[in-house]
C-alpha positions in Angstrom: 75.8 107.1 53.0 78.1 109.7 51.6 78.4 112.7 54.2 79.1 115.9 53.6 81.1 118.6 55.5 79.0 120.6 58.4 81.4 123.1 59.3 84.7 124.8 58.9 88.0 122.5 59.1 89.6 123.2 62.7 93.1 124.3 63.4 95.5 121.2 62.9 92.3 118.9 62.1 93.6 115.6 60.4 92.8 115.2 57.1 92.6 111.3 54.5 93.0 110.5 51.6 90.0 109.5 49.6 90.6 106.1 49.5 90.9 106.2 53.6 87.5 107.1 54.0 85.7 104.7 56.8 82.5 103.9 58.1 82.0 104.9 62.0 79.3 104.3 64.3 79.5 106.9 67.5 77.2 106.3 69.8 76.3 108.5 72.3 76.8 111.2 69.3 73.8 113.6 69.7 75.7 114.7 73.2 78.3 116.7 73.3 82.0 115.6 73.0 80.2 112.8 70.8 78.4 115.3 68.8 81.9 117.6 68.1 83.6 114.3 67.5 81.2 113.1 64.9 81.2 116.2 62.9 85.4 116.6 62.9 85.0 112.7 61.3 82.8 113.9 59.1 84.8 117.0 58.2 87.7 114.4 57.3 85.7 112.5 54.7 84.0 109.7 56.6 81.1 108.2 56.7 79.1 108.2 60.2 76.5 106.9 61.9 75.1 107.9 65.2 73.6 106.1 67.9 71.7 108.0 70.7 68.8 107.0 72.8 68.3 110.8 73.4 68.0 110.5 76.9 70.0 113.5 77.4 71.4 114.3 74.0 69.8 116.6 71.5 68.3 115.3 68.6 69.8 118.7 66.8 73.3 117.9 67.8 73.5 115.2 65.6 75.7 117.1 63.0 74.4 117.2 59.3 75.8 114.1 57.3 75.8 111.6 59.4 72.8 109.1 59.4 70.9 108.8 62.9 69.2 106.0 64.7 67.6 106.7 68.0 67.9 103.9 70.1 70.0 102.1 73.0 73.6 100.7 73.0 72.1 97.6 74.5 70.9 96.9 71.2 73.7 97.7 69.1 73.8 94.1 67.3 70.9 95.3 65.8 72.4 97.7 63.7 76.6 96.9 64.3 77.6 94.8 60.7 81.2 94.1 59.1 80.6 97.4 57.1 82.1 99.6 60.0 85.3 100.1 60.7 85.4 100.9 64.5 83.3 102.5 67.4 83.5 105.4 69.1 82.2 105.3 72.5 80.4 108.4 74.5 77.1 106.5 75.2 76.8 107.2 79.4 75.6 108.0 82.2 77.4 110.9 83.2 76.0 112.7 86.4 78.7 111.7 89.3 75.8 112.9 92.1 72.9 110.5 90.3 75.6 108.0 90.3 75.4 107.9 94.1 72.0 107.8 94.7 71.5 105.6 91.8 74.4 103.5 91.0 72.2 100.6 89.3 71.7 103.3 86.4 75.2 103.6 86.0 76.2 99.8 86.3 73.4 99.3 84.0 74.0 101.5 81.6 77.7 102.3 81.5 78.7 98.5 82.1 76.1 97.0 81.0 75.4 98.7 77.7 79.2 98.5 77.2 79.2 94.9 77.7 76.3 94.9 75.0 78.3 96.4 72.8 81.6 94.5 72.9 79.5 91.3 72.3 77.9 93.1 69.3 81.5 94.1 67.8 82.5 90.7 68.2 79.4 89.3 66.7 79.6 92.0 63.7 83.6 91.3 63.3 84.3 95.2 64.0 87.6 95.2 66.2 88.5 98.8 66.9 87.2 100.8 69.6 87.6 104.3 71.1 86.1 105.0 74.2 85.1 108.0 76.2 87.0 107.5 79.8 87.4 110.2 82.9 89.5 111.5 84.8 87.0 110.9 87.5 88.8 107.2 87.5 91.8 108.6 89.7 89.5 109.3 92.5 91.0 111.5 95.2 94.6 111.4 93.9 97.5 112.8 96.3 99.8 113.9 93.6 98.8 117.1 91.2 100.4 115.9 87.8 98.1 112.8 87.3 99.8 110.2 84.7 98.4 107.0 83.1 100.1 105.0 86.2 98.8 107.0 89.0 96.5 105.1 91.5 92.9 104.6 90.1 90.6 104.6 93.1 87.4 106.2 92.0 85.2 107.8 94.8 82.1 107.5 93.3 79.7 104.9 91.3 80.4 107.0 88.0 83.9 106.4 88.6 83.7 103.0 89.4 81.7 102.0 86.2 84.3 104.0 84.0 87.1 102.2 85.2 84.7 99.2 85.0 84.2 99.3 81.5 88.5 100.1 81.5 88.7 96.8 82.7 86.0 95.0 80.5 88.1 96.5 77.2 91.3 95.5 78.1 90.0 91.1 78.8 88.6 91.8 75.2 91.6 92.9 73.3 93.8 90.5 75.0 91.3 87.2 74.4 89.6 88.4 71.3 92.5 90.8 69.9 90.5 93.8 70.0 92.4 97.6 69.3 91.1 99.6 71.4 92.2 103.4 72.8 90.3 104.7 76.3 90.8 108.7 76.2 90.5 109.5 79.9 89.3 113.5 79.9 89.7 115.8 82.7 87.7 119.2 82.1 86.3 119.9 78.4 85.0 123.0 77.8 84.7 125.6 74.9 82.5 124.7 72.0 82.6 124.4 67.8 80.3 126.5 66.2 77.0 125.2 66.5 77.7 121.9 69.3 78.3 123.1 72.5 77.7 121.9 76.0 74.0 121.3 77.2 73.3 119.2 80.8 70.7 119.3 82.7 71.6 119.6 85.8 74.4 121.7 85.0 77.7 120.9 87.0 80.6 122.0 85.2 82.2 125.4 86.2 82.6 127.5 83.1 79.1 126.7 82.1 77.6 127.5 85.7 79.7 131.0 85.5 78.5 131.7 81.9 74.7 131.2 83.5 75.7 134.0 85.9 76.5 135.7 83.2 72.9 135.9 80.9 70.9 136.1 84.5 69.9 132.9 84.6 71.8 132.1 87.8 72.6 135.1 90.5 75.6 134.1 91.8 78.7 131.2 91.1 79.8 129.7 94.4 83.5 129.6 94.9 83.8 126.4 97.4 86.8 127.0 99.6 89.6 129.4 99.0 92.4 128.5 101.3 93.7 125.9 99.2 97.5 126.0 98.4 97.1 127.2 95.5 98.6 130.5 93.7 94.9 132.1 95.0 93.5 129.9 97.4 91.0 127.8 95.1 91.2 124.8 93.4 93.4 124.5 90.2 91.8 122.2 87.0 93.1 121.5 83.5 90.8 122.5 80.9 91.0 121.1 77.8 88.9 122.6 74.5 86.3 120.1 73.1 87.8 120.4 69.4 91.2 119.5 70.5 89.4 116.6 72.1 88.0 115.8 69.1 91.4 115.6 67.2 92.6 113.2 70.0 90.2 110.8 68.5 90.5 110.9 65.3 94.5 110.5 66.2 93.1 107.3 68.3 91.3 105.7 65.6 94.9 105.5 63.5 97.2 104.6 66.8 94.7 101.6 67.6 96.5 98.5 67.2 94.8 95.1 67.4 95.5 93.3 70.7 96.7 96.6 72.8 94.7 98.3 75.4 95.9 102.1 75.1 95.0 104.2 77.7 96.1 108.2 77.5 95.3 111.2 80.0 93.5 114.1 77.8 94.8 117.6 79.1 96.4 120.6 78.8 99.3 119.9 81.3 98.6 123.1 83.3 95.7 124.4 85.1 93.2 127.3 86.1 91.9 128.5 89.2 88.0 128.5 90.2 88.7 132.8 90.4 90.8 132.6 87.6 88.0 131.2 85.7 85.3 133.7 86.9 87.5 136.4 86.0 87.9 135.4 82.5 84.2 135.2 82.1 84.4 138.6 83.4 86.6 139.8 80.5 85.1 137.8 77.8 81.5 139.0 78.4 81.6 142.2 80.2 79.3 141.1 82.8 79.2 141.5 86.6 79.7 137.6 88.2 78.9 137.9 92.0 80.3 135.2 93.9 79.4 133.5 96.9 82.1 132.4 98.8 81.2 128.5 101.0 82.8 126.0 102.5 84.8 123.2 100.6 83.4 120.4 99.2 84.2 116.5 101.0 87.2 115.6 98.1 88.1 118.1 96.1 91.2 118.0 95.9 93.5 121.1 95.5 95.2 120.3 91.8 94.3 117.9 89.2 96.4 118.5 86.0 96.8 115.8 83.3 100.2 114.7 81.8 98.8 114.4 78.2 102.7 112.9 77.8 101.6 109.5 76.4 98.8 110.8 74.2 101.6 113.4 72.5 103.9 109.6 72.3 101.5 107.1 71.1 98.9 109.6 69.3 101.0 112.5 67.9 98.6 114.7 69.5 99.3 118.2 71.5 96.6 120.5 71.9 96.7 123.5 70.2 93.6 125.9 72.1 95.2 126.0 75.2 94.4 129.9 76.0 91.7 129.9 78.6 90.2 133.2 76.9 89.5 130.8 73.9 87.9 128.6 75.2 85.5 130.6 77.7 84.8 132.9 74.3 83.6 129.6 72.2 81.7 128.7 74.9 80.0 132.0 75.5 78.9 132.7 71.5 77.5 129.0 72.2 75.8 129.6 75.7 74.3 133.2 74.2 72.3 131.3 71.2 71.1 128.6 73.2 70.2 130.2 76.5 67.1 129.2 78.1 
């Protein structure tokens, strides 16, 4: 199926030749890195398909163009066949506090489905996979400036089945020469027009600020502030969900058959919790009470990607690094979809 474009082109977005147009399944694509990331493919002239059980993405998000099927990863021999050219990974469980009181979910799902799914590429002959990995693979790390070699000693079953599925990709490109790229992401945020950010529970920071601001929440909790840090809170890279998106698209042309790439996804610098709150401040004019409590068990004080090896193997910088930016995409998002 032909798509056609559903937005504007981003800043720096990759563009193809006609005869370089490809056929992509994305599953996990009605969420929402998978959603943004499915509509940049289709921006650049490809054809997509996306394949979402819906069990916490939005049958909306699923950007004009593409073709849908609403079902499970488990079954993706069902609809995988030599006609695409490669996967794009986002299909999971995502929650890291369900994953502790429910880690069979996440085995089940995240490895499980995953292990589904590489049986169904082999089966279908498609040999080039990009898949959504975390930062929350590194665990509790000691050093602030986390690298592709730092320690990988994930504190929770999220974690764990990430790193998992890390492990599962690389055995199949070394005995079945799959190429395959794992993007591991530390804090998206922002949004692109229309596909924004939409959990439920909500954990992620400028979101939970950004409910302060429309009254849906009465306060933000700031949890500790006698770290050593510039201001006492923690510091965390933030990276825009459309320069995410370009990271892929850069992955799907450095994949080479046999080779496990692995590359951090960040800015390379970071923002405080209060920095943060203050910029939601700014961008939307609103009061933002905060409730000062006591730190949370592992949180550590800095976690900042070196995004060094994606800029090397990918030729990818990001280019929306302005925190203002990005909490002002996200709030023209939050505003039209609050609650």
């Amino acid at each position: 199926m032909r798509s056609s474009a559903c937005a504007s082109p981003a800043r720096g977005s990759r563009r193809v030749s006609e005869t370089s147009h490809r056929t992509y399944l994305v599953t996990g694509g009605a969420g929402y890195v998978g959603s943004v990331v499915a509509a940049h493919l289709l921006e650049a002239g490809h054809r997509v398909t996306v394949l979402d059980d819906l069990s916490t993405g939005f049958r909306e998000g699923v950007p004009a163009g593409a073709e849908f099927i609403e079902g499970r990863i488990q079954d993706a021999a069902r609809y995988l066949d030599p006609s695409y050219d490669a996967v794009l990974h986002f299909a999971a469980s995502s929650q890291v506090g369900e994953s502790v009181a429910n880690p069979g979910k996440y085995w089940e799902n995240n490895v499980g489905g995953t292990l589904a799914l590489l049986a169904a590429m082999r089966g279908a002959g498609v040999r080039k996979l990009v898949f959504s990995s975390t930062a929350a693979t590194y665990g509790e790390p000691a050093e602030g400036l986390l690298t592709e070699a730092s320690v990988t000693a994930p504190t929770n079953p999220y974690g764990a089945s990430k790193l998992a599925v890390d492990h599962m990709i690389a055995g199949e490109c070394v005995a079945h020469g799959l190429a395959a790229v794992s993007l591991r992401y530390f804090n998206v945020a922002g949004a692109y027009g229309r596909f924004g950010e939409r959990h439920s529970p909500e954990t992620h920071l400028i979101p939970l600020v950004l409910q302060v601001a429309l009254g849906e929440r009465e306060s933000i909790s700031v949890f500790g502030e006698d770290y050593p840090t510039p201001d006492g809170t923690c510091v965390r890279d933030y990276i825009h969900v459309a320069d995410l998106a370009e990271a892929h698209l850069a992955a799907l042309e450095a994949a080479t058959a046999g080779e496990h790439l692995i590359c951090n996804l960040g800015n390379g610098s970071g923002f405080s919790v209060r920095e943060v709150v203050e910029t939601v401040r700014k961008v939307t004019g609103r009061e933002i009470p905060e409730v000062v409590a006591p730190r949370r068990a592992g949180d550590p004080a800095m976690l900042v990607a070196s995004a060094r090896t994606a800029h090397e193997r990918l030729g990818w910088t990001p280019s929306r690094s302005d925190l203002t930016g990005i909490i002002r995409d996200a709030w023209n998002f939050a505003r039209t979809h609050a609650s």
